[in-house]
N, C-alpha and C positions, 0 to 999 in steps of 0.2 A: 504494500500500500504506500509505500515512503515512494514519491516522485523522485526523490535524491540518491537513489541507489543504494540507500545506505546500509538493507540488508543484502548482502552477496556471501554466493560459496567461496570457503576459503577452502581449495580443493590440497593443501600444504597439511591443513590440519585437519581437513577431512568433517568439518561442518559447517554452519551458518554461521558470518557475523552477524551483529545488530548494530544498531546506530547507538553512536557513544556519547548523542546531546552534544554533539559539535565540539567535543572538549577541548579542541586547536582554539577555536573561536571562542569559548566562554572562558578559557585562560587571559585570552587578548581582552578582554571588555567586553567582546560583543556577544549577541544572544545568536543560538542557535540559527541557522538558516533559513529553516520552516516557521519558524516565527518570526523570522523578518521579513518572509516573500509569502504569510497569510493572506490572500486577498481581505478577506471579511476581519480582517485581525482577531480572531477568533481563541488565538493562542497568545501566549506570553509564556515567561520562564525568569525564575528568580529565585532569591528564598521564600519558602513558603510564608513565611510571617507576613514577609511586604507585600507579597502579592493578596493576602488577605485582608491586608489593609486596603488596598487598591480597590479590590474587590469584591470584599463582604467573604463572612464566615460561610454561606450556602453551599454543600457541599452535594444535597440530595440532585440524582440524575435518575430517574424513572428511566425503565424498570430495573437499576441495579439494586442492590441489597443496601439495607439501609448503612448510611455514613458511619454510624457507633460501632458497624460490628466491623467495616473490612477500612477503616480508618485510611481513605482515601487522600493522597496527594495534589486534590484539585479543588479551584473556587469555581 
């Protein structure tokens, strides 16, 4: 699903990378790629604290399980 290619076989070690959150890029300052080329700016990336700040505590996304039990990473 990642337009960025980010997962590929690593045929050396014989399974799938994943996307590593742009870690070159979030070293430098900047935020991941796919949050900076969101059309709908839909994404963002930071510490969680600030981004809930920004954001609000709302954590609930119907129909996943509610926010108490699988203490989700997202505003």
């Amino acid at each position: 699903a990642c337009p960025y290619g980010a997962p590929q076989y690593n045929a050396a070690k014989g399974h799938m990378t994943k996307c590593d959150g742009c870690h070159d890029r979030v070293a430098d300052g900047k935020k991941p790629i796919c949050v900076e080329s969101c059309p709908l700016r839909a994404l963002d990336f930071g510490p969680i604290d600030e981004l809930r700040k920004k954001h609000g505590e709302l954590a609930a996304v119907a129909p996943l399980p509610r926010a108490h039990f699988t203490k989700p990473n997202i505003v």
